[in-house]
C-alpha positions in Angstrom: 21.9 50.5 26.9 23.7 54.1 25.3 26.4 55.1 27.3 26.5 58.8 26.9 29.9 61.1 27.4 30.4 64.2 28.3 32.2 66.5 25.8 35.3 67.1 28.0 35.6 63.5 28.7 35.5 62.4 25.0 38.0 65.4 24.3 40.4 64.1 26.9 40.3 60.5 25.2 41.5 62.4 21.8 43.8 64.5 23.6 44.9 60.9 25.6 45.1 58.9 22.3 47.5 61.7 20.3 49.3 61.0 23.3 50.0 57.9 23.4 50.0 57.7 19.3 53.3 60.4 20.3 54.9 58.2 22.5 54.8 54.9 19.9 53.2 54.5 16.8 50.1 53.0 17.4 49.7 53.1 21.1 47.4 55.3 21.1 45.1 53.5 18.8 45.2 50.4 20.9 44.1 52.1 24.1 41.3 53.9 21.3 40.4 49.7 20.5 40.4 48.9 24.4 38.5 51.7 25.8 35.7 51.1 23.1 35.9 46.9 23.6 35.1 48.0 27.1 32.6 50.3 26.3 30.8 47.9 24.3 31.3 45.3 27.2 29.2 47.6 29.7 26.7 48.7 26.8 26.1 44.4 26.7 26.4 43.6 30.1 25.5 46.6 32.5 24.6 44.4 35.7 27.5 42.6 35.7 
């Protein structure tokens, strides 16, 4: 299954994870690793 996103939504998951990444070092790039385990998760398992 492709899961397909929209161009403002994947620019406000850049704009989220600079964010974060400006808050603490790194934050941002462990939300970035937990929104694409998810992704990955629903690509797998979309009836669940």
């Amino acid at each position: 299954m492709n899961i397909n996103i929209l161009a403002h939504a994947e620019q406000e998951f850049i704009d989220t994870v600079d964010y974060y990444n400006n808050q603490c070092s790194g934050l941002g790039y462990e939300f970035a690793a937990e929104v694409t385990n998810t992704l990955e998760r629903i690509s797998a398992f979309p009836n669940a």
